[in-house]
C-alpha positions as CSV (number, residue, x, y, z in Angstrom):
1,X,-97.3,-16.2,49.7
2,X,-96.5,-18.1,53.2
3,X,-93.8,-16.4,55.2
4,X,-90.1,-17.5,55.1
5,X,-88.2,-18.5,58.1
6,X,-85.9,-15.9,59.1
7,X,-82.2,-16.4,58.7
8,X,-80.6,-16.2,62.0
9,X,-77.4,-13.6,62.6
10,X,-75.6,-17.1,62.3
11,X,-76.8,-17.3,59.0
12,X,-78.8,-20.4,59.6
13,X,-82.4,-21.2,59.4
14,X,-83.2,-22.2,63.1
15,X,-85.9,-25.2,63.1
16,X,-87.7,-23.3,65.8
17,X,-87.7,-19.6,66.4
18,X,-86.0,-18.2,69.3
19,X,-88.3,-16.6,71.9
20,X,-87.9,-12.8,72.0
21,X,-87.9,-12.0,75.5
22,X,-87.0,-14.0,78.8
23,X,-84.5,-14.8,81.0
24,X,-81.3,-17.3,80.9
25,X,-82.4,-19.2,84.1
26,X,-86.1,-19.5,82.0
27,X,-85.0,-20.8,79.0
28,X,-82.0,-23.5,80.4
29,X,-85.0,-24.7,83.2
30,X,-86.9,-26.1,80.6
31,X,-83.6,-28.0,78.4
32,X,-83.7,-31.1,80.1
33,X,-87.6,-31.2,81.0
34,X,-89.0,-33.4,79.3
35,X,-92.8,-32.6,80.0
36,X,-92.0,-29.4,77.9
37,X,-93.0,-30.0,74.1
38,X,-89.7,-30.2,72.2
39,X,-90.5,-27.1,69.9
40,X,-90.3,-25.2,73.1
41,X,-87.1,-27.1,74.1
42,X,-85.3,-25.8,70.9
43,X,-86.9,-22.1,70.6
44,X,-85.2,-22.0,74.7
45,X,-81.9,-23.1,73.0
46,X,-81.8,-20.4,70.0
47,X,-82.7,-18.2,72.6
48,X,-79.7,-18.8,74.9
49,X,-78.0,-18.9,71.7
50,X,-78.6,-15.4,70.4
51,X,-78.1,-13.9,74.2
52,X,-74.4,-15.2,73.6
53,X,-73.4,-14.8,77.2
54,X,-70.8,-17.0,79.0
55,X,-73.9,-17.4,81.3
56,X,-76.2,-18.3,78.4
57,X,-73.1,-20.6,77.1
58,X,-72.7,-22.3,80.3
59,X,-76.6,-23.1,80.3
60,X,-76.7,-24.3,76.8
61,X,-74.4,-27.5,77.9
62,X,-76.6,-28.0,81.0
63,X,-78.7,-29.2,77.8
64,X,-76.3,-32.1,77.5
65,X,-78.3,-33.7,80.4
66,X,-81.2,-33.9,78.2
67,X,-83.1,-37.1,77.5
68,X,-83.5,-36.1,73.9
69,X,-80.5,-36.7,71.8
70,X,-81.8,-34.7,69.2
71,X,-81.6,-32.0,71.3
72,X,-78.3,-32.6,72.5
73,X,-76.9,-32.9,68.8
74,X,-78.3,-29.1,68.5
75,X,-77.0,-27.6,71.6
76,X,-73.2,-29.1,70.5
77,X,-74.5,-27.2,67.3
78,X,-75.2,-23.9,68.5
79,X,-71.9,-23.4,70.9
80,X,-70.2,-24.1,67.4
81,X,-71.9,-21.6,65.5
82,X,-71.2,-19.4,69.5
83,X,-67.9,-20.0,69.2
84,X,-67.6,-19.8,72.9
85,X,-64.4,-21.1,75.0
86,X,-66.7,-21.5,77.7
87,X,-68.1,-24.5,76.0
88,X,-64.5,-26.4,75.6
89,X,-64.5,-28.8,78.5
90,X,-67.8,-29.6,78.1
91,X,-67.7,-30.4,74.5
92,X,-64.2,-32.7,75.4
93,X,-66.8,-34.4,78.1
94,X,-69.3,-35.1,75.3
95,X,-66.8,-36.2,72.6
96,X,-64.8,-38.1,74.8
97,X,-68.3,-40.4,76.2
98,X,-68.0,-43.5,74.3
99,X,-72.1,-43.6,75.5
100,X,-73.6,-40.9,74.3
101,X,-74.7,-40.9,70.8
102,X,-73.0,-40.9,67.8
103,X,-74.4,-38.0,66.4
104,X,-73.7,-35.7,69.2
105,X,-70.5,-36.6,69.2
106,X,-69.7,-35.9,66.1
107,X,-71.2,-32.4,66.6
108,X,-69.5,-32.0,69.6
109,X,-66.2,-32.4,67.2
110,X,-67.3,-30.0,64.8
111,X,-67.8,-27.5,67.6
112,X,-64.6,-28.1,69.1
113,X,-63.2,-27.0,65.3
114,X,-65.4,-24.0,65.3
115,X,-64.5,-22.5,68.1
116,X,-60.9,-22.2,67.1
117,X,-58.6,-22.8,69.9
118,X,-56.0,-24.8,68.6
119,X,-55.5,-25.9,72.4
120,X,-58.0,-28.7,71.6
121,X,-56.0,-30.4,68.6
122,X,-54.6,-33.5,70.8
123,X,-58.0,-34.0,71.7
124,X,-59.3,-34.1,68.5
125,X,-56.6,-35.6,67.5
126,X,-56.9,-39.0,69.8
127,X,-60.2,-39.3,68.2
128,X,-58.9,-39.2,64.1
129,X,-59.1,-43.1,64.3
130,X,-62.1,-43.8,66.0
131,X,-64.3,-46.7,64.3
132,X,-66.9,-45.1,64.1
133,X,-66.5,-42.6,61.0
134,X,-68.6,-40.3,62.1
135,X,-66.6,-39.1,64.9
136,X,-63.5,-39.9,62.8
137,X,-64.0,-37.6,60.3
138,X,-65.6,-35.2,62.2
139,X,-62.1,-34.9,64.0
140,X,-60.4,-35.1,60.3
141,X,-62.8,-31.9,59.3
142,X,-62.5,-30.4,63.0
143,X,-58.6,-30.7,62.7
144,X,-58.5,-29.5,59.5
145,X,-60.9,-25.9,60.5
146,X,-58.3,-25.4,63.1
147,X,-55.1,-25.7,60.8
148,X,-56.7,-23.5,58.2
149,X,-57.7,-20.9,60.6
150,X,-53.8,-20.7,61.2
151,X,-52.9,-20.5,57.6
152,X,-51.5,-17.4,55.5
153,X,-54.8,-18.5,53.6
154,X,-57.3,-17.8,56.6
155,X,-55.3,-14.3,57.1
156,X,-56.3,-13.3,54.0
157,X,-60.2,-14.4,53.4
158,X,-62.9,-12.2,55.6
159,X,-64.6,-15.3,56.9
């Protein structure tokens, strides 16, 4: 029987495995390099991820000057599942780029909702109508995270 992937403490099934030693200047040197195979790219990223530092935060969006924007879609991934405040203006930066791709915008929404500060509503909130509807109802969902987590509801569920 072949071996299952491990489910990360985020309760996710990482597409690469983070690395089980090394340091935070290690792992972000390599983000935007793109001579380094992209496996190694994303096992660097769950790596920083799992170290859950401010420092490992702050070198996760150092990842948003990658070439790749597969990769940038997964770092706006992992500081949502983080739930870092570090993370906040950079994520606005990456939301608010009308160039940078669609799809790591919209993840860069739905890490804005994840974090939970409610501080980032009129942000997400100048974005609700955007034409494209990924980013629209990413806000929309984003928004929505951030009311909930306010609610009597929230208060009650262990989430």
């Amino acid at each position: 029987m072949p071996n299952k992937p491990k489910i990360s403490q985020y309760g996710s099934v990482d597409p690469a495995p983070p690395l089980k030693s090394g340091k935070i200047s290690q792992w972000e040197s390599t983000l935007t390099n793109p001579g380094v195979p992209m496996f190694q790219r994303m096992r660097n990223v769950f790596s920083l991820r799992n170290d859950g530092s401010d420092a490992a935060c702050i070198a996760l969006c150092s990842g948003f000057n990658s070439d790749s924007a597969l990769l940038r879609h997964e770092v706006a991934y992992v500081l949502g599942q983080m739930q870092n405040e570090v993370a906040i203006p950079t994520l606005i930066e990456v939301l608010s780029n009308e160039t940078e791709h669609v799809m790591v915008r919209h993840e860069a929404a739905e890490a804005l909702g994840a974090i939970g500060n409610y501080e980032v509503k009129p942000t997400l909130e100048r974005f609700v109508n955007h034409p494209m509807p990924e980013i629209a109802e990413s806000c929309e969902v984003a928004i929505d995270l951030l009311d909930w987590c306010k609610s009597k509801e929230y208060q009650e569920v262990d989430c």
